[in-house]
C-alpha atoms as an extended CHARMM CRD file, in Angstrom:
* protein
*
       192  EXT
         1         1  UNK       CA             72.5060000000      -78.6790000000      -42.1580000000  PROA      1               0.0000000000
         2         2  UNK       CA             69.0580000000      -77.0670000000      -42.7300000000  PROA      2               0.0000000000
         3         3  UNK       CA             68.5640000000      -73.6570000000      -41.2990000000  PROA      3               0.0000000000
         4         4  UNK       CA             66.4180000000      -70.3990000000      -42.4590000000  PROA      4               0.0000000000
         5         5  UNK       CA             62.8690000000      -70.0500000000      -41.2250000000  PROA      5               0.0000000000
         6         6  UNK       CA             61.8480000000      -69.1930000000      -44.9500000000  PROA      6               0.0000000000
         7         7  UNK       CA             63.8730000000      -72.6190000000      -45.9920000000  PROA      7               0.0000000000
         8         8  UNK       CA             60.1090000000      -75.0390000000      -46.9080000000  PROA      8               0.0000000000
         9         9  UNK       CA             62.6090000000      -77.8370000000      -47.9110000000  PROA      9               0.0000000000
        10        10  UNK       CA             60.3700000000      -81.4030000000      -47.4480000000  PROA      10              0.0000000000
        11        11  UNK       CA             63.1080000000      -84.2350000000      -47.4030000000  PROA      11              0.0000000000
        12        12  UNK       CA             61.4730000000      -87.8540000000      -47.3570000000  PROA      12              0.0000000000
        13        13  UNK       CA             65.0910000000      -89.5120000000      -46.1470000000  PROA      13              0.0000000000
        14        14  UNK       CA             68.4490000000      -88.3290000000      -45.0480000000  PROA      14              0.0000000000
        15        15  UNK       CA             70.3380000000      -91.3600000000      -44.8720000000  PROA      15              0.0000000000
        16        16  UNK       CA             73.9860000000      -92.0870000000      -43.8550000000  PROA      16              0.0000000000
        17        17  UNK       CA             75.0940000000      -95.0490000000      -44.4780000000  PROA      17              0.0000000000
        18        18  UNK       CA             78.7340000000      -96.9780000000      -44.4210000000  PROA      18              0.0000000000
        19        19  UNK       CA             80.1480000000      -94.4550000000      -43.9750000000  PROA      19              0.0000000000
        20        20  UNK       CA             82.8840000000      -92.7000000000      -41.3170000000  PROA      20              0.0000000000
        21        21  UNK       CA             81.7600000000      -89.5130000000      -40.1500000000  PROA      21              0.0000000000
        22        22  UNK       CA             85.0370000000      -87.6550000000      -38.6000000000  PROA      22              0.0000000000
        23        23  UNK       CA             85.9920000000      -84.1370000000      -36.5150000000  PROA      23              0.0000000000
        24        24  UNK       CA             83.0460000000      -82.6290000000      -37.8990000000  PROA      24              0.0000000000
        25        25  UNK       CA             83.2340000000      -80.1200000000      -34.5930000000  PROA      25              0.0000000000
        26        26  UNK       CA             79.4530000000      -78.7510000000      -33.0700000000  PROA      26              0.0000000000
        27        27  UNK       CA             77.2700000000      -78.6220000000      -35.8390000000  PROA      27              0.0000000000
        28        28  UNK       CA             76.6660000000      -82.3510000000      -35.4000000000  PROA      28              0.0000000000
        29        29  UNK       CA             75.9570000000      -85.2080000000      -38.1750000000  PROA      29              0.0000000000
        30        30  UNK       CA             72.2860000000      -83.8450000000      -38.7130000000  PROA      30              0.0000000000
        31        31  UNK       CA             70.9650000000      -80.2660000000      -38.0940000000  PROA      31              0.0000000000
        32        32  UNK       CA             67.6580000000      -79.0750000000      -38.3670000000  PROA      32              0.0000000000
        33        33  UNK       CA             68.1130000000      -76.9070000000      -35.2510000000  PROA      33              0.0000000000
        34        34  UNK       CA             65.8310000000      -74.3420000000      -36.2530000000  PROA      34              0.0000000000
        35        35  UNK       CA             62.9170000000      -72.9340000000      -34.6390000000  PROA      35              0.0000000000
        36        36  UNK       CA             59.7940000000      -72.2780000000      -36.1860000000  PROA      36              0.0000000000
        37        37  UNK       CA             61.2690000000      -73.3310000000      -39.9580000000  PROA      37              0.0000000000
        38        38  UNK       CA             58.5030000000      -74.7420000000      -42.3510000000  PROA      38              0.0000000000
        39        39  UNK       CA             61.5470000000      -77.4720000000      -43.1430000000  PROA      39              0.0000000000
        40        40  UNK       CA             61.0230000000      -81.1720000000      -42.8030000000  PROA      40              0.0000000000
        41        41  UNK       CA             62.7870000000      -84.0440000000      -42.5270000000  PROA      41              0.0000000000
        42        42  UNK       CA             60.7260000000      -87.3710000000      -42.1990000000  PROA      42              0.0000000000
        43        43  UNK       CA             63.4090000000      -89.8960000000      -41.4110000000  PROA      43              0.0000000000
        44        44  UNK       CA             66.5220000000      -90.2890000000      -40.4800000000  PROA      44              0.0000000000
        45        45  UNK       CA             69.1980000000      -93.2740000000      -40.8850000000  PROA      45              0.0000000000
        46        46  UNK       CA             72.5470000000      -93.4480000000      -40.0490000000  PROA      46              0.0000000000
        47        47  UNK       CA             73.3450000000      -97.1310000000      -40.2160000000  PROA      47              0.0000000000
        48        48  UNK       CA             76.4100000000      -99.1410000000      -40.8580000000  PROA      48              0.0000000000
        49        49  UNK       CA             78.9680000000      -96.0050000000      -40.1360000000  PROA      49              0.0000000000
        50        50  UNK       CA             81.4650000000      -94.3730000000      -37.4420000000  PROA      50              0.0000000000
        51        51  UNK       CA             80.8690000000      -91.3880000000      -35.9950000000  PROA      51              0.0000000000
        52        52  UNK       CA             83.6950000000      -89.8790000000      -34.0430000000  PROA      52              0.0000000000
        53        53  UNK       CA             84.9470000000      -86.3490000000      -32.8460000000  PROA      53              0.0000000000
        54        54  UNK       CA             81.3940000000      -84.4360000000      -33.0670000000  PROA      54              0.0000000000
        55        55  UNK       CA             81.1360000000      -81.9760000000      -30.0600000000  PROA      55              0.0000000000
        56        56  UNK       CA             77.5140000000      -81.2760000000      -29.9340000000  PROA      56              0.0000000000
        57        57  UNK       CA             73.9480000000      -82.8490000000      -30.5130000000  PROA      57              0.0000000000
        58        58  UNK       CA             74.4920000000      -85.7810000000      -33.4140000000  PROA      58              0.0000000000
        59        59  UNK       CA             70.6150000000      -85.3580000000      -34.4260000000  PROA      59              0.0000000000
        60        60  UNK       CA             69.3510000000      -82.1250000000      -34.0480000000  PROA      60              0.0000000000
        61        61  UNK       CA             65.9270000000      -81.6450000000      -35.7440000000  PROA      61              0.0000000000
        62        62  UNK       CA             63.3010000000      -78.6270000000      -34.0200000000  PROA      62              0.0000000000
        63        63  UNK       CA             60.5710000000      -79.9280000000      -36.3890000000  PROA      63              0.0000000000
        64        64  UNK       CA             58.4010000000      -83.2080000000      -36.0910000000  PROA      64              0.0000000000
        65        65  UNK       CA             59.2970000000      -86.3190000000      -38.6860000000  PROA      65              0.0000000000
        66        66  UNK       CA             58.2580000000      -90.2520000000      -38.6690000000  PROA      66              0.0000000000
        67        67  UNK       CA             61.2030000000      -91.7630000000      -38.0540000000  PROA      67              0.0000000000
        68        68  UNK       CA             64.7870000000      -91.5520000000      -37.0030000000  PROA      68              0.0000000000
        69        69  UNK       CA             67.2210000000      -94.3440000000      -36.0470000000  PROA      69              0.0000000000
        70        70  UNK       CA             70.4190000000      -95.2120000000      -35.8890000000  PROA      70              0.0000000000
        71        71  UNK       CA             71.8010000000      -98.5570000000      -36.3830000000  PROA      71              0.0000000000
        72        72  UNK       CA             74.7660000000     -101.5000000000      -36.6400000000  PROA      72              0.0000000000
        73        73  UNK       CA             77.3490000000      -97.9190000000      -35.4110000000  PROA      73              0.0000000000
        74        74  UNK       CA             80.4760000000      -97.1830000000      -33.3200000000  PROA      74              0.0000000000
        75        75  UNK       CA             80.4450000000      -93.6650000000      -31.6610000000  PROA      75              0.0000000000
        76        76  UNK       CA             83.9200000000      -92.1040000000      -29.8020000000  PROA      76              0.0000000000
        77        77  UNK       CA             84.5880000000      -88.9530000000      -28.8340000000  PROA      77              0.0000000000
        78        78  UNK       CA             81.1270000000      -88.0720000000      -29.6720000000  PROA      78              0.0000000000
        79        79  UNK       CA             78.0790000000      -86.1660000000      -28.0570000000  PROA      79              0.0000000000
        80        80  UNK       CA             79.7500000000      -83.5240000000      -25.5830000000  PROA      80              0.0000000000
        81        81  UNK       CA             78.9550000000      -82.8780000000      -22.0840000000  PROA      81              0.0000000000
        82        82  UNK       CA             74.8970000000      -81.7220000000      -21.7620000000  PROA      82              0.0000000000
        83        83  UNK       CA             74.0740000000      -82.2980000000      -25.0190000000  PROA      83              0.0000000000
        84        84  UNK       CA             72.0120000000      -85.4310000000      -26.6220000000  PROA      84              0.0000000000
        85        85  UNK       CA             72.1060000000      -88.3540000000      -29.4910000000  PROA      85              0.0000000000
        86        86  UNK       CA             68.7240000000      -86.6080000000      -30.3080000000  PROA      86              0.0000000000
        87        87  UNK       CA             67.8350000000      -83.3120000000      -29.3960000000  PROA      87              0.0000000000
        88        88  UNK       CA             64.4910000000      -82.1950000000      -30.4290000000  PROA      88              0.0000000000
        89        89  UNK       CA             64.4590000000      -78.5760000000      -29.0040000000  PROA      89              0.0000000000
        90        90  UNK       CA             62.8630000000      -80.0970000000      -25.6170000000  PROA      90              0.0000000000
        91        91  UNK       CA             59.3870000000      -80.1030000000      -27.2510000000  PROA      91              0.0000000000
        92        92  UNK       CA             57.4170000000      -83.3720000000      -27.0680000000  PROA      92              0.0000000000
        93        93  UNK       CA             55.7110000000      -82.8000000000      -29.9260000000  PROA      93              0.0000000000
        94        94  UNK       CA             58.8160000000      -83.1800000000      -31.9160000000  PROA      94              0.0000000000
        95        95  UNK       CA             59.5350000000      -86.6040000000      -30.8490000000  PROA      95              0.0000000000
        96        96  UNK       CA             58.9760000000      -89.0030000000      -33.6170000000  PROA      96              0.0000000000
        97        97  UNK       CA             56.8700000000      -91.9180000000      -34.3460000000  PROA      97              0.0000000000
        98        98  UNK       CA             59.7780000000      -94.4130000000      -34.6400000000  PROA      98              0.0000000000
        99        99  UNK       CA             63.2680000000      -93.1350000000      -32.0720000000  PROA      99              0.0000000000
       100       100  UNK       CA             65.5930000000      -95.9740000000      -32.3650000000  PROA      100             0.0000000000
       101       101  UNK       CA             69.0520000000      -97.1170000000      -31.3810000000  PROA      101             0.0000000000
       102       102  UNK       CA             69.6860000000     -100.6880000000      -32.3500000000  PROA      102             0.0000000000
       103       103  UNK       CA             72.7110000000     -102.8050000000      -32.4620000000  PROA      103             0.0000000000
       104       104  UNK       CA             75.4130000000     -100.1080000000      -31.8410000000  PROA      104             0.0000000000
       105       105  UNK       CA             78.7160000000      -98.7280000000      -29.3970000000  PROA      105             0.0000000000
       106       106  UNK       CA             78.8480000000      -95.6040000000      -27.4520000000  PROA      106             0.0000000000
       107       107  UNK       CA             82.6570000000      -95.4100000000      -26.2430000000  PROA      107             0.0000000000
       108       108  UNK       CA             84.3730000000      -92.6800000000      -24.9800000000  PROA      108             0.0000000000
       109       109  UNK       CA             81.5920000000      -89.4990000000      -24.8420000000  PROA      109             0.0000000000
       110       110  UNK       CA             83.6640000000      -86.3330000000      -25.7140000000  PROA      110             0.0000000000
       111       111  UNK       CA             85.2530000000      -83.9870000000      -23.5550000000  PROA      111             0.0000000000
       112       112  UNK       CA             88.4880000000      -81.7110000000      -23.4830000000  PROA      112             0.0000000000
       113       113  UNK       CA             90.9530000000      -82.0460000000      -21.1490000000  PROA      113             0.0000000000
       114       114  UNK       CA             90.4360000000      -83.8060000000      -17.9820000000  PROA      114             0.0000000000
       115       115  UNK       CA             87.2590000000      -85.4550000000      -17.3330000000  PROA      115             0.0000000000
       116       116  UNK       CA             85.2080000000      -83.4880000000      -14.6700000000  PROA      116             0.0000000000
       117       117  UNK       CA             82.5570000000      -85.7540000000      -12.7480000000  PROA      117             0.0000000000
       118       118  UNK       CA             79.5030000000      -83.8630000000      -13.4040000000  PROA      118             0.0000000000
       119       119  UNK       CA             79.9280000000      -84.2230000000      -16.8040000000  PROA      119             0.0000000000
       120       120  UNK       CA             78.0940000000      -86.6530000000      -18.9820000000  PROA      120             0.0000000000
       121       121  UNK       CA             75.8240000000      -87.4580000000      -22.4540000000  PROA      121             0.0000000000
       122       122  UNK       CA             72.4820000000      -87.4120000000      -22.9160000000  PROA      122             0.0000000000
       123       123  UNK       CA             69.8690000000      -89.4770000000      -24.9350000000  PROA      123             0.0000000000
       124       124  UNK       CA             66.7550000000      -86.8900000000      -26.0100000000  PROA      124             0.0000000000
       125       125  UNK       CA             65.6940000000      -83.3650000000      -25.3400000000  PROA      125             0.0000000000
       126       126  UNK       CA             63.1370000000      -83.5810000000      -24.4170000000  PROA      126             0.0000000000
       127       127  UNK       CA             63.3300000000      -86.7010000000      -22.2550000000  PROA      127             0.0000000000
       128       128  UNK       CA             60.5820000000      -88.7550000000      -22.1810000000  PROA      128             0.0000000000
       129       129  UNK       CA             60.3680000000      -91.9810000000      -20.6840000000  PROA      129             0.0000000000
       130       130  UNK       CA             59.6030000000      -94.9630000000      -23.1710000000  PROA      130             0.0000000000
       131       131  UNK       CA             60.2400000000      -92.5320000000      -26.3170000000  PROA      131             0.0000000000
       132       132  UNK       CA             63.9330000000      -93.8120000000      -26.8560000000  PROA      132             0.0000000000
       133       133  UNK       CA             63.7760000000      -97.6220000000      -28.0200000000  PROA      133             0.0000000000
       134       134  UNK       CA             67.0320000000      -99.0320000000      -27.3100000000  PROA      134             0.0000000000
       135       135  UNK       CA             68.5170000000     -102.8640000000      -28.8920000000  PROA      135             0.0000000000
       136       136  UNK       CA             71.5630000000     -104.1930000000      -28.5260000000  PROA      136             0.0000000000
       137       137  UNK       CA             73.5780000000     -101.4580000000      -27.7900000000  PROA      137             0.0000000000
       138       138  UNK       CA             76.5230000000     -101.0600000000      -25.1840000000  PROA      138             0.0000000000
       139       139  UNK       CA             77.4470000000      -98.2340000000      -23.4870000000  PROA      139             0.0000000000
       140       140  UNK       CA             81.1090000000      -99.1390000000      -22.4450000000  PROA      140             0.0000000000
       141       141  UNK       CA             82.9010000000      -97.9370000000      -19.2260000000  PROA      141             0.0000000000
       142       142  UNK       CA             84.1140000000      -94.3510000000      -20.2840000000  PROA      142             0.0000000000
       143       143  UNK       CA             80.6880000000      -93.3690000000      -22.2890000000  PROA      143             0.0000000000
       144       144  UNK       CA             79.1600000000      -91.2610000000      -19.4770000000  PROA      144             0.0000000000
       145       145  UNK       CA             75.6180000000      -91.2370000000      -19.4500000000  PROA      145             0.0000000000
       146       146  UNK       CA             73.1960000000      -88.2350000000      -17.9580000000  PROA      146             0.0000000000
       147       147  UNK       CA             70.5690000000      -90.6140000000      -15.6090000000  PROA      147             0.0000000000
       148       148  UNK       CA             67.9800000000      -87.9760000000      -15.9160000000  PROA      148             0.0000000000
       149       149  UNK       CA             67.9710000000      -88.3580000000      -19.7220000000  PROA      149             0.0000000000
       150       150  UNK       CA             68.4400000000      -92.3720000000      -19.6890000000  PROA      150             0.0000000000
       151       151  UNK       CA             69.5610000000      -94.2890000000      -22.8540000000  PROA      151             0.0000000000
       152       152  UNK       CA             66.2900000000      -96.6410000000      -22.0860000000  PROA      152             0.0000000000
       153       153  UNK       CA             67.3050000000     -100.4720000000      -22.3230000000  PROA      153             0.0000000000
       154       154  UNK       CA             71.4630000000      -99.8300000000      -23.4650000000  PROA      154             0.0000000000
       155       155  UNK       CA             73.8730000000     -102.7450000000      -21.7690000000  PROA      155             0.0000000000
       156       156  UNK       CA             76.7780000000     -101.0540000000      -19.8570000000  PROA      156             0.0000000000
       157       157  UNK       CA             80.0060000000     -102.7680000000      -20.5230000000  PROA      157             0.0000000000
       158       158  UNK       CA             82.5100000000     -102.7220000000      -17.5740000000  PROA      158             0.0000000000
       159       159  UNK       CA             85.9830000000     -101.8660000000      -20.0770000000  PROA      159             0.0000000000
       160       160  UNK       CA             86.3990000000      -98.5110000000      -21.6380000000  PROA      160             0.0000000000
       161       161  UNK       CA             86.9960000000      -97.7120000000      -25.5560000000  PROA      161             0.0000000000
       162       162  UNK       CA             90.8290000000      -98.2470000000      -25.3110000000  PROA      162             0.0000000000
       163       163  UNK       CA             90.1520000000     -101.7660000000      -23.5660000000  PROA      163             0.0000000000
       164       164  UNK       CA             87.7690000000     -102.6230000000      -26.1310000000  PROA      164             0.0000000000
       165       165  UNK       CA             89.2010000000     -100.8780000000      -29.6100000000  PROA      165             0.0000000000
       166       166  UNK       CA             92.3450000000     -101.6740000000      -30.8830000000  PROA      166             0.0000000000
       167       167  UNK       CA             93.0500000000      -98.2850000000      -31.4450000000  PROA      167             0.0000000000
       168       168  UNK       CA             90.7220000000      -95.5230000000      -30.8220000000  PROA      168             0.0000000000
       169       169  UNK       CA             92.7790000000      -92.2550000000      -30.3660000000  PROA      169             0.0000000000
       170       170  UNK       CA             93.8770000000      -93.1140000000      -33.5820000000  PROA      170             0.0000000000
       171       171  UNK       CA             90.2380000000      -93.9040000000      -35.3670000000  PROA      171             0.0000000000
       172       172  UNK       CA             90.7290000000      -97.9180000000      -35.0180000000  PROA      172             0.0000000000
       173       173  UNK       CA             87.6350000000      -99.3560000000      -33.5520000000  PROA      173             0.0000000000
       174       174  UNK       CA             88.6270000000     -102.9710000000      -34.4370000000  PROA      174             0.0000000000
       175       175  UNK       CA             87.1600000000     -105.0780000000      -31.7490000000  PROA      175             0.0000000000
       176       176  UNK       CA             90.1980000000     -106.7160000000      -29.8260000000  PROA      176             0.0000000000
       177       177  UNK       CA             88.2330000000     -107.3540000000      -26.3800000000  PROA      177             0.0000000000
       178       178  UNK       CA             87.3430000000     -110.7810000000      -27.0270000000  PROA      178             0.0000000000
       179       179  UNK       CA             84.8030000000     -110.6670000000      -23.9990000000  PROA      179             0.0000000000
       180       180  UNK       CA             82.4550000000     -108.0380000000      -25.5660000000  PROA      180             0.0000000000
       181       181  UNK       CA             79.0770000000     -109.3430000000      -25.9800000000  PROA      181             0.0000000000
       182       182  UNK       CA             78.3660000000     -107.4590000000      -28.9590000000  PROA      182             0.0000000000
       183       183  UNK       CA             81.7440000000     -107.7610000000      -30.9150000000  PROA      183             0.0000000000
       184       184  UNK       CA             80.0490000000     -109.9760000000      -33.2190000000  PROA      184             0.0000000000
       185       185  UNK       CA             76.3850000000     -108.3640000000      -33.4540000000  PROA      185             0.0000000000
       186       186  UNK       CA             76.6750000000     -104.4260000000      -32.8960000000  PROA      186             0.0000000000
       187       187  UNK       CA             79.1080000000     -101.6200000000      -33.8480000000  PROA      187             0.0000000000
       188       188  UNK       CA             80.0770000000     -100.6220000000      -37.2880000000  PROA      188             0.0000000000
       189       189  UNK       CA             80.4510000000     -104.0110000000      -39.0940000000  PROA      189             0.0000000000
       190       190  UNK       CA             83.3550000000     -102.6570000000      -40.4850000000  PROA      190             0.0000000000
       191       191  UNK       CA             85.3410000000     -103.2130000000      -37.1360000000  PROA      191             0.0000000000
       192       192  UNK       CA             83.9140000000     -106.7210000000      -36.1040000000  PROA      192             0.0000000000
């Protein structure tokens, strides 16, 4: 987490990589939510990894970079009701060069409780059409997405995390749904 308008901190790469990222509650997996910070972070990887049980944005960065993408990953009980993969503090200036999703799972999009219909994910604040590049990714039956804030080209799946994971209340995402056109190609490669 970066934070303090007096923090000048110029990072080339935060990377995250094989990795399980778990319960890490609303401060998602990066923060840069600050307004007006001289901070930078050019790009952003998270690649190969897990991410499951973060209740807020996963990237939050208020200041421009290059790049950021996220690749070959598994997310569950992640990104909460009305917040985004990438939020960018609704400023289009913000929104890098290079915004990618390739080759991963959304399941299950978290929520307490019982799930209320209006409730639902979203891809990037601010939401601009064409920003959000999206390859070989799955969005499977119980990963609610926001259609005003659309996760560009992302293949629904018609069977939800528990049809799919062998275990996912318990943090096994082992592929079992032998019908899952990306249980060779996307997800964590860990779980394939």
């Amino acid at each position: 987490r970066m934070q303090n308008t007096a923090n000048a901190t110029q990072i080339q790469l935060v990377q995250i990589n094989n990795s399980i990222v778990a319960n890490i509650g609303d401060f998602g997996v990066v923060n840069g939510a600050t307004r007006n910070a001289p901070f930078r972070m050019e790009h952003v990887v998270i690649s190969n990894s897990t991410i499951n049980g973060v209740n807020g944005d996963v990237v939050g960065i208020y200041n421009p970079g290059s790049s950021y993408v996220i690749e070959n990953c598994t997310f569950y009980n992640a990104i909460r009701n009305a917040r985004y993969l990438f939020n960018l503090d609704n400023n289009a200036a913000n929104i890098p060069n290079e915004l990618v999703v390739r080759n991963t799972i959304f399941g299950k999009f978290y929520y307490v409780g019982d799930y209320k219909e209006d409730e639902s994910a979203r891809s990037v604040n601010p939401y601009v059409d064409g920003t959000l590049s999206v390859l070989g990714s799955y969005a499977l039956s119980d990963f609610v997405m926001n259609e005003a804030y659309a996760f560009g080209a992302i293949a629904p799946y018609i069977r939800s995390s528990a049809q799919v994971f062998a275990d996912p209340a318990n943090g096994n995402f082992t592929i079992v749904d032998v019908a899952f056109p990306g249980r060779t190609t996307s997800g964590d490669p860990r779980w394939r």
